[in-house]
Each structure stands twice: as structure tokens, then as C-alpha cells.
mmCIF file of the N, C-alpha and C atoms, coordinates in Angstrom:
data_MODEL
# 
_entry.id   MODEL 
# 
loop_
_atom_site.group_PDB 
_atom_site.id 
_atom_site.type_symbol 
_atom_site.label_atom_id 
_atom_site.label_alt_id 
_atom_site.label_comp_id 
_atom_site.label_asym_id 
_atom_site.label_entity_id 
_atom_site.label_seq_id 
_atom_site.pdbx_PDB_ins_code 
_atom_site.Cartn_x 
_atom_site.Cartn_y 
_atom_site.Cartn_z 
_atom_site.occupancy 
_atom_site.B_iso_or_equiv 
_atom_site.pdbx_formal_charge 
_atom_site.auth_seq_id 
_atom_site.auth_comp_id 
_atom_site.auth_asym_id 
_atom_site.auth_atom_id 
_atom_site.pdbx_PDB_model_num 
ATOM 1   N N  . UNK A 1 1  ? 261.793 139.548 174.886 1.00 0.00 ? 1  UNK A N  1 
ATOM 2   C CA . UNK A 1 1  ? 260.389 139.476 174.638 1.00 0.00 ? 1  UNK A CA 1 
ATOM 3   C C  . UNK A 1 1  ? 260.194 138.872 173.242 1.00 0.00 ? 1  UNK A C  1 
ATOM 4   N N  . UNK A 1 2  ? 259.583 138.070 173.079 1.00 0.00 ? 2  UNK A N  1 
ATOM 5   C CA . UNK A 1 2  ? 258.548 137.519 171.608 1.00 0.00 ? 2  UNK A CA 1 
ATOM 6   C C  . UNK A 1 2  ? 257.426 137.726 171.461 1.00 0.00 ? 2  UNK A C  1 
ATOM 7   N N  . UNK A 1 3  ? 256.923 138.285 170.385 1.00 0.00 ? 3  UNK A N  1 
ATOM 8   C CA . UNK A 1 3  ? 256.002 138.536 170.084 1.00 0.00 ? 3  UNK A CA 1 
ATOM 9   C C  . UNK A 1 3  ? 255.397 137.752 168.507 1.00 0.00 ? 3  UNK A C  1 
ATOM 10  N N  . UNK A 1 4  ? 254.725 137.221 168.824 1.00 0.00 ? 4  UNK A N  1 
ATOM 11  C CA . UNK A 1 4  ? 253.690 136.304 167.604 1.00 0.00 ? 4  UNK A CA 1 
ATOM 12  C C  . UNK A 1 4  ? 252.601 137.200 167.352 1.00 0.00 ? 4  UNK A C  1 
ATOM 13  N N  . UNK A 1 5  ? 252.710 137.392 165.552 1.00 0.00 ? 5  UNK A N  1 
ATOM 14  C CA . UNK A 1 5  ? 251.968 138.103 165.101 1.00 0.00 ? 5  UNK A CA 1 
ATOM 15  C C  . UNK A 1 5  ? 251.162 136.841 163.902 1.00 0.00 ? 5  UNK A C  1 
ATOM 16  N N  . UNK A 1 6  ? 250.249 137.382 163.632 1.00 0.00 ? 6  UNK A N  1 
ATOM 17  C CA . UNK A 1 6  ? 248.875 136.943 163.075 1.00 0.00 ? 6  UNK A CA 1 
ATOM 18  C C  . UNK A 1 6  ? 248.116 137.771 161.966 1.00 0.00 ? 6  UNK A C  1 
ATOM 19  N N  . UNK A 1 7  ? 248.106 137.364 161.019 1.00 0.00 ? 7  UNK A N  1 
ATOM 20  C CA . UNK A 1 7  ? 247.034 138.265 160.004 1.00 0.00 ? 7  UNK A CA 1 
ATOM 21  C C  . UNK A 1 7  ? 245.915 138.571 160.477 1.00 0.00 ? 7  UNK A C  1 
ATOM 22  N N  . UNK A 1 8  ? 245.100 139.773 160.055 1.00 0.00 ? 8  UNK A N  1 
ATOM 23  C CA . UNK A 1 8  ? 243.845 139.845 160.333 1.00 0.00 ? 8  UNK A CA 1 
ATOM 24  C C  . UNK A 1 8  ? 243.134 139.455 158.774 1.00 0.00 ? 8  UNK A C  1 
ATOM 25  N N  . UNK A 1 9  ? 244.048 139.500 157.916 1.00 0.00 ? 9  UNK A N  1 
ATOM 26  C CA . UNK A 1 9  ? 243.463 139.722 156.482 1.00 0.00 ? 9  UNK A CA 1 
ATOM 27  C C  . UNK A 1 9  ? 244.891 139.594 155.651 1.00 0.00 ? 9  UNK A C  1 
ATOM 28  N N  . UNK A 1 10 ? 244.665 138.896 154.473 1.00 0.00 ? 10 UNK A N  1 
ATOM 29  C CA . UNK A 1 10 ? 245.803 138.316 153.209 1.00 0.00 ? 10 UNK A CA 1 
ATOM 30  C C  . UNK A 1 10 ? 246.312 139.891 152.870 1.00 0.00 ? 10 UNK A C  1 
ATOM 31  N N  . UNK A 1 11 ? 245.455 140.782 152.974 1.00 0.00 ? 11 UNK A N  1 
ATOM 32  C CA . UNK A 1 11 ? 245.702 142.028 152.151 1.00 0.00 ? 11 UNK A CA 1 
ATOM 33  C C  . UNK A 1 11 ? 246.646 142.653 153.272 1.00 0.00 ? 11 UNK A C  1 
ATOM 34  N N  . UNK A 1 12 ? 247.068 142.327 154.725 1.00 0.00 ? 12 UNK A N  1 
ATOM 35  C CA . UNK A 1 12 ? 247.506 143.404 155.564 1.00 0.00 ? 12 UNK A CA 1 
ATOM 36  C C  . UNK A 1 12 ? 248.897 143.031 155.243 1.00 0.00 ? 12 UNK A C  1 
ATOM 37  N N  . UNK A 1 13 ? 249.484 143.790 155.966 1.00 0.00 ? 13 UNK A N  1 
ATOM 38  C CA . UNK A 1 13 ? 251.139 143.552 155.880 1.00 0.00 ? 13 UNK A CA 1 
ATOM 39  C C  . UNK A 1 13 ? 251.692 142.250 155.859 1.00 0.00 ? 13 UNK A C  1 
ATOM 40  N N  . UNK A 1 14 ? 251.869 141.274 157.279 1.00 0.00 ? 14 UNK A N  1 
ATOM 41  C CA . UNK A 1 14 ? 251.892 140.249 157.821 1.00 0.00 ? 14 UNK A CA 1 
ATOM 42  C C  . UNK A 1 14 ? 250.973 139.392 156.688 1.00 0.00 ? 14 UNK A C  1 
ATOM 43  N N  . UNK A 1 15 ? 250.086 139.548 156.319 1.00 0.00 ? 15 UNK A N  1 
ATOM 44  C CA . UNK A 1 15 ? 249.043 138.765 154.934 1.00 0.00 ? 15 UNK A CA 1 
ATOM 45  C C  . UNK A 1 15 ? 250.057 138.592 153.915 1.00 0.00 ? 15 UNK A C  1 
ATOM 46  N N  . UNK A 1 16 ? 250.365 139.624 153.648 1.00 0.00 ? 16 UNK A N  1 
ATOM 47  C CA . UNK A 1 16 ? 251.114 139.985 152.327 1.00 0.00 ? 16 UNK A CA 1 
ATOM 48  C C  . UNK A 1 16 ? 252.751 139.034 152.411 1.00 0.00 ? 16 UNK A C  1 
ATOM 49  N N  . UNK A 1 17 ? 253.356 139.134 153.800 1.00 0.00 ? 17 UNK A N  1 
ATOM 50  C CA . UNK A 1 17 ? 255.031 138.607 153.576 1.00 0.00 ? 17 UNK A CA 1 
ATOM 51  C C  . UNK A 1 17 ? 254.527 137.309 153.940 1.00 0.00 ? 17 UNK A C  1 
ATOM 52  N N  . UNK A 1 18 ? 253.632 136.821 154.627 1.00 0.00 ? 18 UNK A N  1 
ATOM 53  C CA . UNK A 1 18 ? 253.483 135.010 154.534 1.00 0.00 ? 18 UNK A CA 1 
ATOM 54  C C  . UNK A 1 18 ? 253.249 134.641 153.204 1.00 0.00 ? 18 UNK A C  1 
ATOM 55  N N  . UNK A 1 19 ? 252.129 135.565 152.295 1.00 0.00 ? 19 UNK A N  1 
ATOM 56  C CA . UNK A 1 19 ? 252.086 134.848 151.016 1.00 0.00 ? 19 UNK A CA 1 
ATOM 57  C C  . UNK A 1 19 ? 253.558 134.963 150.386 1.00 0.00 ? 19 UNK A C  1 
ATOM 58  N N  . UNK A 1 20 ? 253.755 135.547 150.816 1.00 0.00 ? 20 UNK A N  1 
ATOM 59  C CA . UNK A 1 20 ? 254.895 135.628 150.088 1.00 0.00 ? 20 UNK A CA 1 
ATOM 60  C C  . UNK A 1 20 ? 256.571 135.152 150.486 1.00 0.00 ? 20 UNK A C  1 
ATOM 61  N N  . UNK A 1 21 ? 256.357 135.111 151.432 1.00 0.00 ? 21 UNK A N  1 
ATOM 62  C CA . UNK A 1 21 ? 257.645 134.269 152.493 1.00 0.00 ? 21 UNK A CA 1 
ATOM 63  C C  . UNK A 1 21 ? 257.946 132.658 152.618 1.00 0.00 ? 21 UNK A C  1 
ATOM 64  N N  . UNK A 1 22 ? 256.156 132.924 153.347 1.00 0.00 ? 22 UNK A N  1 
ATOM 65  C CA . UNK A 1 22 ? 255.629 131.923 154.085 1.00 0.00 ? 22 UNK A CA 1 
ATOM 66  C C  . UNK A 1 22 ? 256.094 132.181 155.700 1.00 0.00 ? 22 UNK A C  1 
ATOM 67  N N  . UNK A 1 23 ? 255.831 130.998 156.678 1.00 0.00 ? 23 UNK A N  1 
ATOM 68  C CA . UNK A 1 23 ? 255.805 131.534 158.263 1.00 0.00 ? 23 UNK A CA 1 
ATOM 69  C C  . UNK A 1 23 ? 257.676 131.377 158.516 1.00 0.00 ? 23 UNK A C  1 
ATOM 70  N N  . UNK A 1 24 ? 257.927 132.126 159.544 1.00 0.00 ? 24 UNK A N  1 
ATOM 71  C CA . UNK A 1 24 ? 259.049 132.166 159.925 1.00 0.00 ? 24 UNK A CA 1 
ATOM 72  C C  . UNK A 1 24 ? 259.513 133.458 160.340 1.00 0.00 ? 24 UNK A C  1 
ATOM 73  N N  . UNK A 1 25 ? 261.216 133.847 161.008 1.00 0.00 ? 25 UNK A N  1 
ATOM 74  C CA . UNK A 1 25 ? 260.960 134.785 161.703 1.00 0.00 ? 25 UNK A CA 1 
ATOM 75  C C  . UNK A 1 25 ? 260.732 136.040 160.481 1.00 0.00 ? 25 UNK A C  1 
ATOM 76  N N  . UNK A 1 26 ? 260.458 137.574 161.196 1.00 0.00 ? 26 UNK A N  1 
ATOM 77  C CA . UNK A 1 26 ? 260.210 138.459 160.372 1.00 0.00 ? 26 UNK A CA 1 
ATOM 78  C C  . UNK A 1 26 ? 261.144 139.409 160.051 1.00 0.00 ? 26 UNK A C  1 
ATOM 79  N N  . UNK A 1 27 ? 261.490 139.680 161.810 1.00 0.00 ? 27 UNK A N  1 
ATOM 80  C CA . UNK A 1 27 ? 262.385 140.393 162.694 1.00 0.00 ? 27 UNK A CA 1 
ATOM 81  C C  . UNK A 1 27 ? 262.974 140.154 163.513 1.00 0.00 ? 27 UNK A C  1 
ATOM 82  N N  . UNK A 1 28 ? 264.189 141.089 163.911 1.00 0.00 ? 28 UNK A N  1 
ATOM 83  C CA . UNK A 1 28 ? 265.057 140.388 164.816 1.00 0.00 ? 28 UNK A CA 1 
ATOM 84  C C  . UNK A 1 28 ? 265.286 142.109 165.427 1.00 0.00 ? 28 UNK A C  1 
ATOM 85  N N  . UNK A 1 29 ? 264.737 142.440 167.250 1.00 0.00 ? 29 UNK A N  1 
ATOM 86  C CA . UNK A 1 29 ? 264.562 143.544 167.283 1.00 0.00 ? 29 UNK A CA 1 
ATOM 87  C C  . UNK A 1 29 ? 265.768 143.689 168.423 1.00 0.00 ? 29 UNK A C  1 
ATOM 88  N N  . UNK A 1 30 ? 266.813 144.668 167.782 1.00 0.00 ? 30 UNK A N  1 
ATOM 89  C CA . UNK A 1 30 ? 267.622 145.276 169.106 1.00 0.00 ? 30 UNK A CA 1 
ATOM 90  C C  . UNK A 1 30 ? 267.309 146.558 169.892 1.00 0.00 ? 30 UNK A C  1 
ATOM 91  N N  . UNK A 1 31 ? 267.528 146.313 171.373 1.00 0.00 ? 31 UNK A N  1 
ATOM 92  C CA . UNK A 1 31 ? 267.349 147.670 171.983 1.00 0.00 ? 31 UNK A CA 1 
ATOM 93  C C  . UNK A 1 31 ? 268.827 148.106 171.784 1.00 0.00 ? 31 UNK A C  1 
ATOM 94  N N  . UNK A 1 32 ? 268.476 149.404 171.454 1.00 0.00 ? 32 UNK A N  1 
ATOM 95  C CA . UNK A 1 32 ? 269.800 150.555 171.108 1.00 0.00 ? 32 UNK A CA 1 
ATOM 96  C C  . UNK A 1 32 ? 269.304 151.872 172.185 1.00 0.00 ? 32 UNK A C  1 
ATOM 97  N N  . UNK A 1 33 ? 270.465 152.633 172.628 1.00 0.00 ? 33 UNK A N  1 
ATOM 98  C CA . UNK A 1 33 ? 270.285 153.866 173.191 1.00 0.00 ? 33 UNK A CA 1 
ATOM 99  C C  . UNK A 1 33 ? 269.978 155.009 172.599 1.00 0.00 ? 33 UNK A C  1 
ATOM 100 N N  . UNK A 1 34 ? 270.304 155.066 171.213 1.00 0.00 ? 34 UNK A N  1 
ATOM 101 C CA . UNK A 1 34 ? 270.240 155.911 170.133 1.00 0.00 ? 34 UNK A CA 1 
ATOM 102 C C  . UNK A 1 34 ? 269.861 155.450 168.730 1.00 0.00 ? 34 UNK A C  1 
ATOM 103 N N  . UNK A 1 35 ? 268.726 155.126 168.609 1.00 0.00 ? 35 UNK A N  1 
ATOM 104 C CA . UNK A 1 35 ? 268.268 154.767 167.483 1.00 0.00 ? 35 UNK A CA 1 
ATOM 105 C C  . UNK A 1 35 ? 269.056 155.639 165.955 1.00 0.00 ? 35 UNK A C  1 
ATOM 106 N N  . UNK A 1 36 ? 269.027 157.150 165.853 1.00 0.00 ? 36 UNK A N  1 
ATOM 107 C CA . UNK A 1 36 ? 269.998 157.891 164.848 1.00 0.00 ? 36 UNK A CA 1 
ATOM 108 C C  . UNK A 1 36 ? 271.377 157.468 164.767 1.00 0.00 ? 36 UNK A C  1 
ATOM 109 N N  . UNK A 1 37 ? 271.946 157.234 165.954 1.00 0.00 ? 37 UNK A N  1 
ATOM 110 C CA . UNK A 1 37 ? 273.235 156.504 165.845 1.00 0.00 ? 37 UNK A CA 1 
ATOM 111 C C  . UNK A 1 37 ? 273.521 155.281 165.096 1.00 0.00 ? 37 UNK A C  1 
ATOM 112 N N  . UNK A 1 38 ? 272.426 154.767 165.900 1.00 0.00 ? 38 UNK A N  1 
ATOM 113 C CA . UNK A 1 38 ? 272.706 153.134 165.080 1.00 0.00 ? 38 UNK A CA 1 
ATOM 114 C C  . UNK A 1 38 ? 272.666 153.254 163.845 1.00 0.00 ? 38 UNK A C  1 
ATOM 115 N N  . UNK A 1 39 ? 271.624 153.944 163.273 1.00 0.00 ? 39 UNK A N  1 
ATOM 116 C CA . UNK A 1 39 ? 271.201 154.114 161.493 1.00 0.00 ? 39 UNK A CA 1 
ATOM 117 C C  . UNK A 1 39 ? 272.669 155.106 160.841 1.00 0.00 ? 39 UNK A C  1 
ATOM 118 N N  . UNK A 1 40 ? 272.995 155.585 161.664 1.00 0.00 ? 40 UNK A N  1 
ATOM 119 C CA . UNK A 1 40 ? 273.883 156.388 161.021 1.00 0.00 ? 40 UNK A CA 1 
ATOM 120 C C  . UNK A 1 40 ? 275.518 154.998 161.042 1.00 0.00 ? 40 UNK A C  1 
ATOM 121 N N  . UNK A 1 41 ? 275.567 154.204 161.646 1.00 0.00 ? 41 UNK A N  1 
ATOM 122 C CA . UNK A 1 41 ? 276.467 153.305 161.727 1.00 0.00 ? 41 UNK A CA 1 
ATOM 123 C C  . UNK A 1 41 ? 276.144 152.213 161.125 1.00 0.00 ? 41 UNK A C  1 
ATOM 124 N N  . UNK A 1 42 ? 275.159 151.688 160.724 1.00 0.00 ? 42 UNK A N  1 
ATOM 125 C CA . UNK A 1 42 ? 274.709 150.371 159.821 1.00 0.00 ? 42 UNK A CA 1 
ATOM 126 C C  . UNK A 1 42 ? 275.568 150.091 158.664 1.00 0.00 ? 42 UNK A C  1 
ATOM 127 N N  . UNK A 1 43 ? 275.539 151.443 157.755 1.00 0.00 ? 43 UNK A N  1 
ATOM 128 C CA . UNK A 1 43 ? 276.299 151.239 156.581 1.00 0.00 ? 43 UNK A CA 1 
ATOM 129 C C  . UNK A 1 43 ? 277.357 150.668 156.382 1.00 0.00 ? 43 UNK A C  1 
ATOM 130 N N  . UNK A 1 44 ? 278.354 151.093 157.512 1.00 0.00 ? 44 UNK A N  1 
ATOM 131 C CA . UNK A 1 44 ? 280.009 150.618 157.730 1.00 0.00 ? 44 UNK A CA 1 
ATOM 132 C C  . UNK A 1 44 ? 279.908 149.270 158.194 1.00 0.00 ? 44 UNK A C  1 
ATOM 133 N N  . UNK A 1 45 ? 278.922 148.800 158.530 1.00 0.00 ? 45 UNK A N  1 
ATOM 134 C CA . UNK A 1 45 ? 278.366 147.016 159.110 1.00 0.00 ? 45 UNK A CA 1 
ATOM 135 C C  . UNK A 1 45 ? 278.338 146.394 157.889 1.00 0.00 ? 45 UNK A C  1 
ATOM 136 N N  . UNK A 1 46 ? 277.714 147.061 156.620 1.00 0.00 ? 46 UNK A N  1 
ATOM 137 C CA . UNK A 1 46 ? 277.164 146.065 155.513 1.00 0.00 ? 46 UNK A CA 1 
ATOM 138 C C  . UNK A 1 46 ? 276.000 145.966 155.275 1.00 0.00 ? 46 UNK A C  1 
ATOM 139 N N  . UNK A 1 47 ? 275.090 146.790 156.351 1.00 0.00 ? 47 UNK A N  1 
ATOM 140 C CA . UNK A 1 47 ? 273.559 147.024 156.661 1.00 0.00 ? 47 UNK A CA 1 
ATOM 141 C C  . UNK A 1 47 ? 273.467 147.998 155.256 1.00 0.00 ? 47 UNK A C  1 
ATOM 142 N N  . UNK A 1 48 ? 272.182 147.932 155.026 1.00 0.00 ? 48 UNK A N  1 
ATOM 143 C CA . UNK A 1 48 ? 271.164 148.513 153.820 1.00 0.00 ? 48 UNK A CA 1 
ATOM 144 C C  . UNK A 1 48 ? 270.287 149.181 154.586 1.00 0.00 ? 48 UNK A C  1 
ATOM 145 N N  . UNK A 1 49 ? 269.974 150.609 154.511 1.00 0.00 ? 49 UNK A N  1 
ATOM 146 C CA . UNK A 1 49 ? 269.011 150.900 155.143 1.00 0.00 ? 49 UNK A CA 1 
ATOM 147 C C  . UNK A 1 49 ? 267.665 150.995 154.567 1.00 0.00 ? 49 UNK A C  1 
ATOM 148 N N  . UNK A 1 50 ? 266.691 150.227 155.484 1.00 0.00 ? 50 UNK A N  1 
ATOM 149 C CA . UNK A 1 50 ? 265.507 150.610 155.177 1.00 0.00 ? 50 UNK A CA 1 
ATOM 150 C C  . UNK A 1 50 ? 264.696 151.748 155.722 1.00 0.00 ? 50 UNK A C  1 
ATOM 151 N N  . UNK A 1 51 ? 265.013 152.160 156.596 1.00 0.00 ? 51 UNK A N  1 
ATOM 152 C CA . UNK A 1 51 ? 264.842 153.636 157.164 1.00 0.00 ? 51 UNK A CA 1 
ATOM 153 C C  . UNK A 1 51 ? 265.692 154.545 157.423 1.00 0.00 ? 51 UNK A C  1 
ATOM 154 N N  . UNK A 1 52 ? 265.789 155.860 156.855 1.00 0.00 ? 52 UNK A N  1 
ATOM 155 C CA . UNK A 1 52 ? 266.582 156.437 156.844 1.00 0.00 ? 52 UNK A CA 1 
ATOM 156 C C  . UNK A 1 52 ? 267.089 157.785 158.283 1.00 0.00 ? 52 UNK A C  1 
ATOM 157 N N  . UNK A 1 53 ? 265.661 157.157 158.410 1.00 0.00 ? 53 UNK A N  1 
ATOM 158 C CA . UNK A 1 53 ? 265.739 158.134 160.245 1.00 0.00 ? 53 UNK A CA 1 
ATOM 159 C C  . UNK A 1 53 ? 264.586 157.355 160.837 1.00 0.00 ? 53 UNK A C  1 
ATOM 160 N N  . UNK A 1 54 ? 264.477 157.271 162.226 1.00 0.00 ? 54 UNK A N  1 
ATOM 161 C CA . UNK A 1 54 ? 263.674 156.972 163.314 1.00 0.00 ? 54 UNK A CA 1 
ATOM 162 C C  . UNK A 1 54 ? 262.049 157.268 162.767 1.00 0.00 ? 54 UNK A C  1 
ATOM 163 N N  . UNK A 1 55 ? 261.411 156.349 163.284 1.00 0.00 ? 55 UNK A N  1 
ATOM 164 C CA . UNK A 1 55 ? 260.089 156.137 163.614 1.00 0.00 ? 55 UNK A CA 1 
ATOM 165 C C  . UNK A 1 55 ? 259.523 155.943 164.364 1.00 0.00 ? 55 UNK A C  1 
ATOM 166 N N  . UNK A 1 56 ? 258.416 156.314 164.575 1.00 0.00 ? 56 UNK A N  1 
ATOM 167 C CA . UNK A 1 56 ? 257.372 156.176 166.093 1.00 0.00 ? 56 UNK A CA 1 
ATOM 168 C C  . UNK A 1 56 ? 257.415 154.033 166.098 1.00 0.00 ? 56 UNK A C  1 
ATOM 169 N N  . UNK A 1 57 ? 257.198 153.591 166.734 1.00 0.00 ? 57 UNK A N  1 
ATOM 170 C CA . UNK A 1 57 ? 257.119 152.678 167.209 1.00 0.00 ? 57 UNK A CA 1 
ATOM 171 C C  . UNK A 1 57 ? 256.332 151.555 167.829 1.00 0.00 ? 57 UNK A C  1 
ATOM 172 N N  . UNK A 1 58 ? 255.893 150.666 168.587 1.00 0.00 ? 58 UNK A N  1 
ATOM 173 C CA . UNK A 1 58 ? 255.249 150.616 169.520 1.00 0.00 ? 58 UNK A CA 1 
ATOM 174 C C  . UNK A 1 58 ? 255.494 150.215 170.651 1.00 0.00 ? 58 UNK A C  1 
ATOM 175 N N  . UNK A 1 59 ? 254.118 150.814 171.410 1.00 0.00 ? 59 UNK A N  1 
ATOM 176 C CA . UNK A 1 59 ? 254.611 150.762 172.715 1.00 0.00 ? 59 UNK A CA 1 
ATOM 177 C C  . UNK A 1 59 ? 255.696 151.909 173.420 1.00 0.00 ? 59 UNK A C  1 
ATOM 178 N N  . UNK A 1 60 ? 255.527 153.334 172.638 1.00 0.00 ? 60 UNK A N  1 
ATOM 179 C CA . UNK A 1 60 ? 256.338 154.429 172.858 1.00 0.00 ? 60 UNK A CA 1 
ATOM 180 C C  . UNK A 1 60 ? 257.583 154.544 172.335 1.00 0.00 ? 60 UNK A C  1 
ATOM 181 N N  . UNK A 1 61 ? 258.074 153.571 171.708 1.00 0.00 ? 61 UNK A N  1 
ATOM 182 C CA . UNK A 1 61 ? 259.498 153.876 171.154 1.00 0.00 ? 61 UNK A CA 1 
ATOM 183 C C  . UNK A 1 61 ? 259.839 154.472 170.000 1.00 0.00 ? 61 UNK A C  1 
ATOM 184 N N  . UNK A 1 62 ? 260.873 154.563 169.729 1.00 0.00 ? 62 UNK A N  1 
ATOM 185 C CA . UNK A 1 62 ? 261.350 155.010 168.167 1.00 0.00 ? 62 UNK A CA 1 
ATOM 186 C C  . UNK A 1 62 ? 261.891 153.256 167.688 1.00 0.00 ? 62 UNK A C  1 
ATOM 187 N N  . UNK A 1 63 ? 261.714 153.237 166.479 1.00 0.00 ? 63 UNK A N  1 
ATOM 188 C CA . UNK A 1 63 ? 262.609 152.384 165.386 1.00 0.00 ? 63 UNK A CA 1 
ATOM 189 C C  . UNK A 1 63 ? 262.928 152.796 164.364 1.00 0.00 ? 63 UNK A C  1 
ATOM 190 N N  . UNK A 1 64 ? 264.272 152.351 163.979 1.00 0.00 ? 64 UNK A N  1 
ATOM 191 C CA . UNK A 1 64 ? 264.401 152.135 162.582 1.00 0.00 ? 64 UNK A CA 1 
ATOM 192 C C  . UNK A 1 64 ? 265.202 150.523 161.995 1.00 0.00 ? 64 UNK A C  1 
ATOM 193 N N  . UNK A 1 65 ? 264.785 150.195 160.672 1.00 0.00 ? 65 UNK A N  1 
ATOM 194 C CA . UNK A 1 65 ? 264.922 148.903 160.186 1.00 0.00 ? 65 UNK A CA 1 
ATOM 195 C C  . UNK A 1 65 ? 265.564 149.204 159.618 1.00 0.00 ? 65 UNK A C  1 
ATOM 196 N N  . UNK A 1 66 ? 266.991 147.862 159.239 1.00 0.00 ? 66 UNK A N  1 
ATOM 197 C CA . UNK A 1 66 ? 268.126 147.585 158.212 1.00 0.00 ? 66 UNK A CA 1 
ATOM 198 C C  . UNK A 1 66 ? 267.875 146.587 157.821 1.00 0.00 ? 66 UNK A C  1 
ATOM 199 N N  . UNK A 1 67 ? 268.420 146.223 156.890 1.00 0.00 ? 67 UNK A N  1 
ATOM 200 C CA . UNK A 1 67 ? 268.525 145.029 156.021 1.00 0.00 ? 67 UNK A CA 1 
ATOM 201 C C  . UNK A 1 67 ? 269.999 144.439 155.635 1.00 0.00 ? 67 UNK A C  1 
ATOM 202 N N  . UNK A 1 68 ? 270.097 143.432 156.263 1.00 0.00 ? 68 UNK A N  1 
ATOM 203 C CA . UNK A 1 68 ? 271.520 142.703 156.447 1.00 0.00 ? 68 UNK A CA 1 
ATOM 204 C C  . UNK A 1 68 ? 272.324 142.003 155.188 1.00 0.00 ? 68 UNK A C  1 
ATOM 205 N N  . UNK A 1 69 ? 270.869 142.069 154.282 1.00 0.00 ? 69 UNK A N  1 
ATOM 206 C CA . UNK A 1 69 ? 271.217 141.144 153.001 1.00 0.00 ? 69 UNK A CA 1 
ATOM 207 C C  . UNK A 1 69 ? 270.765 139.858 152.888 1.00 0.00 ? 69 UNK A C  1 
ATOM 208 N N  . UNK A 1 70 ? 270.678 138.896 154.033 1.00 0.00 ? 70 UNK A N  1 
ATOM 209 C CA . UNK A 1 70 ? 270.073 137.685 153.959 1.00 0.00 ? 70 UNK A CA 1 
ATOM 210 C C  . UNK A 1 70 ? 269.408 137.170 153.276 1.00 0.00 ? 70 UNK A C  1 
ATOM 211 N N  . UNK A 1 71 ? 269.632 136.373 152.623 1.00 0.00 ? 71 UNK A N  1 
ATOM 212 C CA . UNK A 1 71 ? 268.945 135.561 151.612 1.00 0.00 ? 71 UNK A CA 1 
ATOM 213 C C  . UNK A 1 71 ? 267.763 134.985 152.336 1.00 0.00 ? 71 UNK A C  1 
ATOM 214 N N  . UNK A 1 72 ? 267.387 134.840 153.860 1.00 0.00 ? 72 UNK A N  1 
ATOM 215 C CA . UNK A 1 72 ? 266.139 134.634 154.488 1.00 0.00 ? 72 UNK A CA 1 
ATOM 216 C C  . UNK A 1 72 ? 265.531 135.591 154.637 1.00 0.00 ? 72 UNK A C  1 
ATOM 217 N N  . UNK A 1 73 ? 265.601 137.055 154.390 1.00 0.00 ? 73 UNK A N  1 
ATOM 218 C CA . UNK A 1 73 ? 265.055 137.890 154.066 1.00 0.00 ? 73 UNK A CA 1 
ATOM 219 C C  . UNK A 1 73 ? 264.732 138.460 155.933 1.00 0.00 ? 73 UNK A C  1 
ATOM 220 N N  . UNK A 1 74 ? 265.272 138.143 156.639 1.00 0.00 ? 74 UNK A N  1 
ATOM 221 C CA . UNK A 1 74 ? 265.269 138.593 158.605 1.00 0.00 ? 74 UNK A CA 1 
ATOM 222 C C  . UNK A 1 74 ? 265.470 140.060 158.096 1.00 0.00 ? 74 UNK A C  1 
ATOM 223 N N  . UNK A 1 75 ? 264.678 140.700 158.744 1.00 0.00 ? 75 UNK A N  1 
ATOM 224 C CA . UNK A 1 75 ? 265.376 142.124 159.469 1.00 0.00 ? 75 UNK A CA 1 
ATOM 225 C C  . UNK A 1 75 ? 265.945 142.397 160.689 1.00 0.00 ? 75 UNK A C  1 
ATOM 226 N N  . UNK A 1 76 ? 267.107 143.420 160.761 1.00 0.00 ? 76 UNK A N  1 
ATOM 227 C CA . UNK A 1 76 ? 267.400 144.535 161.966 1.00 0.00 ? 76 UNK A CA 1 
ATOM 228 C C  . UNK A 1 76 ? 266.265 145.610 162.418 1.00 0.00 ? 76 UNK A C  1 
ATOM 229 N N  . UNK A 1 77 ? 265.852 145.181 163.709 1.00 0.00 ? 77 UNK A N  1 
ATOM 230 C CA . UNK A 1 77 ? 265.143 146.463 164.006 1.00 0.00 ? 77 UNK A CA 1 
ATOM 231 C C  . UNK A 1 77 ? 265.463 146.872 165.474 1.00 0.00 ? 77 UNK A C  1 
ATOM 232 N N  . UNK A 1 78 ? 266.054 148.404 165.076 1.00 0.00 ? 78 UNK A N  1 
ATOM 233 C CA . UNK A 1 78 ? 266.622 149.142 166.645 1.00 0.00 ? 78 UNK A CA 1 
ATOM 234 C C  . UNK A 1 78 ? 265.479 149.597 167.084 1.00 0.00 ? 78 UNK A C  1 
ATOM 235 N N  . UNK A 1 79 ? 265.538 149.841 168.338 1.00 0.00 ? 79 UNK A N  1 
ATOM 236 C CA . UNK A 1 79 ? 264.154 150.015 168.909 1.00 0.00 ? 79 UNK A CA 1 
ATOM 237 C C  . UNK A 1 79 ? 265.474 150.579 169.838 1.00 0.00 ? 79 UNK A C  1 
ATOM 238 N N  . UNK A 1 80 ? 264.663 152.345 170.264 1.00 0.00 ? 80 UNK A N  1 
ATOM 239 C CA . UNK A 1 80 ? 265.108 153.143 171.713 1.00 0.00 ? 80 UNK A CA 1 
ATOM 240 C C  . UNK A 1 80 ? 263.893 153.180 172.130 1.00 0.00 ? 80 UNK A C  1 
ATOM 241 N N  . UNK A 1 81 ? 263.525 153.539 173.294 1.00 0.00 ? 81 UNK A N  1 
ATOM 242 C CA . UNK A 1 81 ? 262.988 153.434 174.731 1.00 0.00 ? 81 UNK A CA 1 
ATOM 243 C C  . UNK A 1 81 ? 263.084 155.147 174.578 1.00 0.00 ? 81 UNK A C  1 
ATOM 244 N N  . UNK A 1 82 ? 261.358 155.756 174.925 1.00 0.00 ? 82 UNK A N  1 
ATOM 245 C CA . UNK A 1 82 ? 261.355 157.553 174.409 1.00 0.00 ? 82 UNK A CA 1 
ATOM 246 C C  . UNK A 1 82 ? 261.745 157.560 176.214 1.00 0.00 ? 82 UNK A C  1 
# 
């Protein structure tokens, strides 16, 4: 699935990383079976965590985001299925 996102306003999130990015990808979202697992295994990858446990989601799921290091600034985002 792709999903194209759009500002509503400079001040919202998506506002804020284009000024500051500019356009391109944001995220890069994996389905995982265990979202805690994965976060608990990132580290030994080289992953940085940006969440340190699961979050509500959308569309019913949990996520949590890593950070790979990339100098393009992409994120990891696990996404489980509640």
C-alpha cells in the first residue's frame, strides 16, 4: 500500500519536514507480527530508536519507529495488525 500525504497547514507535522526536508519519501512501513519484538531487536541491527514501545496507529494497529541513520533522513516503521 502507498499512501500520499499532504499538508493541511506549514505549521502541521508533514508542513514542518517538507520545510524542512523538502518532498520525498518519509517512511518506509514494515508489517511485523510483534511490534515489542521488533523494537526490542532494532538495536543489534544498528537501528536508533525512536520509540521506545508501541503506539496506537492507524487504521487499528500498533507502531513503533527506528531510525536507520540515513543521511536521507527515511524512517523504519513496524506496524502489527491489533
Amino acid at each position: 500500500m502507498i499512501e500520499l500525504l499532504e499538508p493541511l497547514s506549514e505549521e502541521s507535522d508533514i508542513g514542518q519536514f517538507l520545510s524542512r526536508r523538502g518532498e520525498g519519501l518519509h517512511h518506509l512501513a514494515l508489517r511485523v507480527d510483534d511490534v515489542v519484538a521488533a523494537l526490542a531487536d532494532a538495536p543489534s541491527h544498528g537501528l536508533k530508536l525512536v520509540d521506545k514501545a508501541p503506539r496506537p496507529g492507524s487504521r487499528g494497529t500498533l507502531v513503533g519507529v527506528v531510525d536507520p541513520g540515513r543521511e536521507d533522513g527515511v524512517l523504519v516503521q513496524y506496524v502489527q495488525d491489533r
